[in-house]
Each structure stands twice: as structure tokens, then as C-alpha cells.
N, C-alpha and C positions, 0 to 999 in steps of 0.2 A: 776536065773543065767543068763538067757538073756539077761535082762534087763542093770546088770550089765557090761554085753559085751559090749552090746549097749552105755553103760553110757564111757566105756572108748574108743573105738574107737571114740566117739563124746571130747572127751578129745583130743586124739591122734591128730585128724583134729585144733582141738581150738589151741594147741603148733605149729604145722607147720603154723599156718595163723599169730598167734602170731609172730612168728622166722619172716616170712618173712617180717612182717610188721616192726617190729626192724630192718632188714638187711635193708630197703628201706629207713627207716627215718635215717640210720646212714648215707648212702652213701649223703642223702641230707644233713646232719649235715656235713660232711665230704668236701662237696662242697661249704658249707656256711664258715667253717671254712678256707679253698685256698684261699677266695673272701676276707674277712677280713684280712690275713696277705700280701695276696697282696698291699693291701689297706696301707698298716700301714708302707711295707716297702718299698713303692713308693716314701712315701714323705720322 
């Protein structure tokens, strides 16, 4: 039964590291995509 505890708190940590790491690469997506329509509707 411990073990099992152990295995999903070790889960629980893996989805926040996961989330934030998504949240981080969108806002970089998110930056790259301003940088291109700027681009596009410059000229």
C-alpha cells in the first residue's frame, strides 16, 4: 500500500512538472506566433 502512495504522489509531481512545462512552451508559442503576424502584416 505504500508503495502505491509513493507511486502516485511521484505521478502527482510528474502532471505539475508536465502542466508547467506546457504553460512555458505555449507562452513561447504564443510569442513566436505576435512575431510572425507582425511579420506578415508589415509588409
Amino acid at each position: 500500500m505504500e508503495l502505491f502512495l509513493i507511486l502516485k504522489i511521484i505521478f502527482i509531481i510528474g502532471l505539475v512538472v508536465a502542466l508547467y512545462a506546457v504553460a512555458r512552451n505555449l507562452d513561447i508559442i504564443k510569442i513566436i506566433l505576435i512575431y510572425w503576424k507582425d511579420l506578415i502584416f508589415r509588409k
